[in-house]
N, C-alpha and C positions, 0 to 999 in steps of 0.2 A: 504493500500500500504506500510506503513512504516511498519507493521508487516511485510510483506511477504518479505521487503528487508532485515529487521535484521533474515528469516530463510532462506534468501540465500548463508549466510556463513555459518552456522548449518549444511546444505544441503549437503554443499562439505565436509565439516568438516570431516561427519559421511559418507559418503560415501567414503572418504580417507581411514579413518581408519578402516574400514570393507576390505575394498579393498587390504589394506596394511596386514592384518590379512590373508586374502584371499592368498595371495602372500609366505607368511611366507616356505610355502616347497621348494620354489626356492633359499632360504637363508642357512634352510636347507640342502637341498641338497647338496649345493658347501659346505659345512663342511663335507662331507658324510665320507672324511676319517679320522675322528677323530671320537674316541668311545662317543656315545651320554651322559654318566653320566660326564665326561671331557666337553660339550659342552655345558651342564646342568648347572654345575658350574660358568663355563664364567658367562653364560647368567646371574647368579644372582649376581657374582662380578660387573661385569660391568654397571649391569641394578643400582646397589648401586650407584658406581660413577655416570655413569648418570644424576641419580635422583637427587643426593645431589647435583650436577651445577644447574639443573633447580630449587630447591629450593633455591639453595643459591641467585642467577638469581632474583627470584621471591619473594625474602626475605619471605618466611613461615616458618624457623625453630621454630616460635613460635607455629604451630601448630603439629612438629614430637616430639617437648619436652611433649607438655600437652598431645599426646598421649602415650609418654612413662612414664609420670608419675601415670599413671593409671594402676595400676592390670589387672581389669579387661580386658582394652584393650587391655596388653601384652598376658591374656591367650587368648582370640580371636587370635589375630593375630599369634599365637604360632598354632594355628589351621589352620588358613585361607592359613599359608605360607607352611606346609605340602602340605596341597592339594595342593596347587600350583604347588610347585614342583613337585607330583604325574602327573600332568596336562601335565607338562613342556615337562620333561622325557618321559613319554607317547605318546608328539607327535612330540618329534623330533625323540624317537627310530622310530617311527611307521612309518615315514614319510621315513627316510632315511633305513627302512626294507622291504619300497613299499606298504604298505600301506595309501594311498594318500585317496582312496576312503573313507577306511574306515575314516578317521581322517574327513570328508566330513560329513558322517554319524553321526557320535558325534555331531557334532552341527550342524547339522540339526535337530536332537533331543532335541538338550540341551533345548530350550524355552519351549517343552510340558515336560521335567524334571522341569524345575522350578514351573509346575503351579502344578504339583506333590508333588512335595516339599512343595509348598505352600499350599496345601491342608493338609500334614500331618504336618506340624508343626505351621501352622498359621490358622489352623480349615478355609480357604477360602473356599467357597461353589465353588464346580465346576460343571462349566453349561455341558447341556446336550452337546452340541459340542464339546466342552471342553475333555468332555469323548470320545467320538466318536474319536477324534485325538488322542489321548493317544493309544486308543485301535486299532488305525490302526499302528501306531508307532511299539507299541508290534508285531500286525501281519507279520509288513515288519519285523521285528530282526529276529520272532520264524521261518516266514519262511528261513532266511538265512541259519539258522542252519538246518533246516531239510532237504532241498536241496541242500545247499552247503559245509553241513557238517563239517562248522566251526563258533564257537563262538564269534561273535564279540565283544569279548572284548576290543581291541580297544576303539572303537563307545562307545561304552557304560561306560568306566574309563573315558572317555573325557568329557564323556556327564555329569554321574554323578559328578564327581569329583571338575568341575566347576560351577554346578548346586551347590554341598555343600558350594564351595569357596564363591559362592552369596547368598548366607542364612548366612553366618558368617558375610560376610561385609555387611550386613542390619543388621543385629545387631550389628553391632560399627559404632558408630557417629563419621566417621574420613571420611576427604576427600579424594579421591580418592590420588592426586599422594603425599601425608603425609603418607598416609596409605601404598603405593606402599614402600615407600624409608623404614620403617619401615619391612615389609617385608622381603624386601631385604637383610637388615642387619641382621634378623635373621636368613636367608637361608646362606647367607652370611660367617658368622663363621663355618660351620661344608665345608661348598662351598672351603673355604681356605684352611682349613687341609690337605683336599682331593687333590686339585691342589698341594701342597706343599709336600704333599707324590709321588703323578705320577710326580713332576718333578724332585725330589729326585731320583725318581727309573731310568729318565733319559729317561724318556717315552714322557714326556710333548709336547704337539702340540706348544703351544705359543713358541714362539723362536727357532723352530725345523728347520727353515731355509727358509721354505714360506711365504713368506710377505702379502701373499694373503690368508693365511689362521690366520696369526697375524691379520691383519685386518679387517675379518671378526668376528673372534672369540670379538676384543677388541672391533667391532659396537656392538654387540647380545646388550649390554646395549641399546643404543639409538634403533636401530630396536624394544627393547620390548616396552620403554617409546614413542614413539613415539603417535602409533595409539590411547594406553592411554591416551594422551593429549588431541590429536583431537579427542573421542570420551567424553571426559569430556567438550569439549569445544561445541558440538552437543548436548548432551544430555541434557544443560539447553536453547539452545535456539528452540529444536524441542519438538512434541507432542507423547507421548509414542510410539503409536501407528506409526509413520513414524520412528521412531527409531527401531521398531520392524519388519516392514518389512526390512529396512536398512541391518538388519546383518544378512541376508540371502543371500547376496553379497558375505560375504567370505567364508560360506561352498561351496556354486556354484563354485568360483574362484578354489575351493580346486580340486571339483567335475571335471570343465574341463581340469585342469590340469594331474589329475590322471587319464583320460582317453587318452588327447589327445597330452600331453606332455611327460608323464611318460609311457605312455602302458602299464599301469593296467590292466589284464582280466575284464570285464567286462560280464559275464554272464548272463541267462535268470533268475536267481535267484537273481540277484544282481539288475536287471529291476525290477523286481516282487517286492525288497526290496526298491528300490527306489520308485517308484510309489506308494505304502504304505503312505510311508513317507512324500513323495511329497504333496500327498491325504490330508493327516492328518494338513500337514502345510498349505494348500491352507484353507481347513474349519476351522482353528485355527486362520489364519489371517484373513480373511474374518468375520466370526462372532466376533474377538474384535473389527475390524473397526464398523460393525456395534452397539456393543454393546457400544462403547466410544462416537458414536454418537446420539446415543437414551439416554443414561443413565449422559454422562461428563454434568456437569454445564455450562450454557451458561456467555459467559466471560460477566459480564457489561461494 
C-alpha cells in the first residue's frame, strides 16, 4: 500500500507532463504570427532564465559547474543542444504550417526509433516483436509517400532527431534539469545574436506592442521546463514500463487536436499510416509489459 501511494504522485506527475507536451500546439499556435526561428530563440533565452531560478530555487549550481568543467561533457552537450534545436524548430515550424498530425507521427514513432538506435549503437539484441513494430512503422511512412505522395519528413526529423538527443544524454552522467540549463546557455549565445539582429532591423515580436504575444513568447521558458520537471519527478518514482505507455498521451493529444481542433485533412492514406503505427505501438507495448514481467527481478 505504501508503494502504490508514493506512485500516486508519479502517476499524475507523468501524466501532466505528457499531457502538457500533448498541448504544446495550442501554445504554438497563439504565436502563429511571429516567424518560428524568432520563437525558437525565445524559447531557448527564456527556457535559460527559467532554468537558472529553479536551480538557483533548488541550490544545484554545484552540479551545472562540475558539468561544465568537463570537456567531455561540453562536447556532448554541444551535440545534444543542436538536435534540440533541430527538434524545437521543426515542430513549432510544423505545427504552426499545419502540420499537427504529422508532429503526432514523430513521436508516435520516436520509442521504436530508440530501440533502433539502441540496436545500432549499443549492439541491444532486438526481439522478434520488437522487429515486427519497426517494420510496421516503416510500412505506415513508405505507405504515406506512395499514396499521399509526400515525404514525411516532418514525422521522421522529430522522430529521429530526439531519438539522437537521447543517445547523447545517456551518454553524459548529468541530471536532467543541470543538463537542460547547460543546454540552454549554449543554444542561448548564437539565440541572442539573432534576436538582437531582428530587433535591430526593427522587426522584433517582443515589445512590438502585444502584450499577449510578450507574454507568451517571455512563458516558452517555463512552458519548456515545466513538463521537464514533472517528468523527472515521475520517472524515479514509476516502473519503465508505465512511463512508457505514459507518453503516448501526448502524441494522441497532438493527434486529436490536429484533426479535430485544427482541420487537418485526414485521409485514407493517413488511416492506413496511422493504423500501421498504431499496430506497431500496441505489439511494442504489449510484448515489453510482458517481457519486464517475465524477465524484471522480483523486488525483495
Amino acid at each position: 500500500m505504501g508503494e502504490q501511494r508514493r506512485d500516486v504522485p508519479g502517476l499524475f506527475a507523468g501524466a501532466g507532463a505528457f499531457l502538457l507536451w500533448g498541448l504544446f500546439p495550442c501554445y504554438w499556435k497563439a504565436l502563429k504570427s511571429v516567424p518560428a526561428p524568432e520563437i525558437l530563440c525565445h524559447r531557448m533565452v527564456w527556457s535559460l532564465v527559467f532554468v537558472g531560478l529553479v536551480i538557483s530555487v533548488w541550490r544545484r549550481w554545484g552540479e551545472v559547474l562540475s558539468a561544465l568543467r568537463s570537456g567531455r561533457n561540453l562536447l556532448f552537450f554541444a551535440g545534444s543542444s543542436s538536435l534540440l534545436a533541430v527538434n524545437w524548430l521543426t515542430y513549432i515550424w510544423g505545427v504552426n504550417a499545419g502540420f499537427v498530425l504529422d508532429a503526432s507521427m514523430g513521436y508516435y514513432i520516436n520509442p521504436l526509433v530508440n530501440v533502433l538506435l539502441g540496436f545500432i549503437f549499443f549492439k541491444d539484441r532486438l526481439r522478434r516483436f520488437q522487429v515486427v513494430a519497426i517494420l510496421l512503422a516503416a510500412a505506415g511512412v513508405t505507405n504515406l509517400v506512395l499514396n499521399y505522395g509526400r515525404f514525411p519528413w516532418i514525422a521522421l526529423t522529430l522522430a529521429f532527431s530526439f531519438g539522437l538527443y537521447g543517445l547523447i544524454r545517456k551518454l553524459v552522467r548529468v541530471e536532467s534539469l543541470p543538463g537542460l540549463f547547460v543546454e540552454s546557455l549554449i543554444m542561448s549565445c548564437p539565440a541572442l545574436l539573432f534576436l538582437s539582429w531582428v530587433h535591430a532591423s526593427g522587426h522584433g515580436a517582443l515589445g512590438g506592442g502585444s502584450l499577449n504575444i510578450d507574454a507568451l513568447l517571455a512563458g516558452a521558458g517555463a512552458v519548456t521546463a515545466m513538463p521537464l520537471l514533472l517528468f523527472a519527478f515521475c520517472a524515479r518514482r514509476l516502473r519503465l514500463v508505465e512511463v512508457g505507455v505514459l507518453q503516448y498521451l501526448a502524441p494522441t493529444c497532438m493527434f486529436l487536436l490536429g484533426v479535430f481542433a485544427f482541420g487537418e485533412p485526414f485521409t485514407t492514406a493517413h488511416l492506413i499510416t496511422f493504423a500501421c503505427i498504431w499496430t506497431g505501438i500496441a505489439i511494442y507495448t504489449l510484448e515489453s509489459i510482458w517481457y519486464l514481467r517475465k524477465y524484471a527481478p522480483v523486488a525483495g
